[in-house]
C-alpha positions in Angstrom: -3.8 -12.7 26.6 -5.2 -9.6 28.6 -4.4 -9.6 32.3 -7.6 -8.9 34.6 -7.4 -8.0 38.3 -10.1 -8.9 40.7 -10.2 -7.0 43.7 -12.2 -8.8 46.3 -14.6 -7.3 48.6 -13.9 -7.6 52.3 -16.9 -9.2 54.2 -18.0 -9.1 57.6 -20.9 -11.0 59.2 -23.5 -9.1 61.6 -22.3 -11.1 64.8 -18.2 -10.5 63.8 -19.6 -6.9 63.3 -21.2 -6.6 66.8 -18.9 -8.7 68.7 -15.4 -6.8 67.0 -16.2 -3.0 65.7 -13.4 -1.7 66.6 -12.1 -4.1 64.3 -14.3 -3.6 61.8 -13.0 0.2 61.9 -9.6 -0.5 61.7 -10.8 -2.6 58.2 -12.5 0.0 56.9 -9.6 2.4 57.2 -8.1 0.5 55.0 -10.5 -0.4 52.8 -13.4 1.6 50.9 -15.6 -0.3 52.1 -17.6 -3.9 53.8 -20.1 -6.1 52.6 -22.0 -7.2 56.0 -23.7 -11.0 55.5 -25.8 -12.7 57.1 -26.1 -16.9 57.0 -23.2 -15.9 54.5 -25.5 -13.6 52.1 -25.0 -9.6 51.8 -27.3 -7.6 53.6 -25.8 -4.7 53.4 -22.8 -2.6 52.3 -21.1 -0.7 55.2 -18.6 2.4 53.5 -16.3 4.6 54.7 -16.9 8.5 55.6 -15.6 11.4 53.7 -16.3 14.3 55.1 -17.6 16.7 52.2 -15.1 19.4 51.4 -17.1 22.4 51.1 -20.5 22.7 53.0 -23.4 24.2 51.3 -24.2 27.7 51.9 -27.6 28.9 54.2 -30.3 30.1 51.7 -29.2 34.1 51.0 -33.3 35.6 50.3 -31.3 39.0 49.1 -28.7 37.0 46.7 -31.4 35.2 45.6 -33.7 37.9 44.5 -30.4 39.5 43.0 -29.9 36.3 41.3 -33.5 36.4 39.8 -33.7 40.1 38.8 -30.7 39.1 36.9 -32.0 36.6 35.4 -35.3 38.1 34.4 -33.5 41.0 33.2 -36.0 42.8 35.7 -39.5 41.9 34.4 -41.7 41.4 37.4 -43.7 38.1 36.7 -47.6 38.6 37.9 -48.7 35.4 37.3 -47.3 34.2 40.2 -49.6 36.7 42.2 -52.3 36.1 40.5 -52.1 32.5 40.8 -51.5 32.5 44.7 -54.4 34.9 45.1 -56.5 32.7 43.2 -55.7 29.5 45.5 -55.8 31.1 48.8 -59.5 32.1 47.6 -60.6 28.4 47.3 -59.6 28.3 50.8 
């Protein structure tokens, strides 16, 4: 016989969530996260924060052309030009 564990989801109502937040946040320390109801149906999932370890870095224009000479094995690309050129002409 295999053994199965539940794990139940904590749930909160809208009012309860209102009325008792800083209740609500001591819950969701604890757990991952709260299923919010409302007349007893889920409306929404409310989870916890992590913030994210590392932040993305600002768009680097010289990296990135480094990055694409590399790439390119430094063959310039006019098609691009020409393609730009022809659109800002229909204008």
């Amino acid at each position: 016989m295999k053994h199965v564990s539940l794990t139940l989801m904590k749930t909160i109502s809208i009012r309860e969530l209102r009325q008792n937040w800083p209740e609500a946040e001591s819950l969701l320390s604890v757990e991952n996260e709260i299923i919010i109801t409302r007349d007893s149906k889920p409306v929404a999932k409310l989870i916890r924060y992590v913030k994210p370890e590392s932040i993305r870095k600002r768009f680097d224009p010289v990296a990135h052309g480094k990055w694409q000479k590399k790439l390119s094995g430094g063959k310039v690309t006019h098609w691009v030009d020409q393609g730009l050129l022809a659109e800002r002409e229909e204008r």
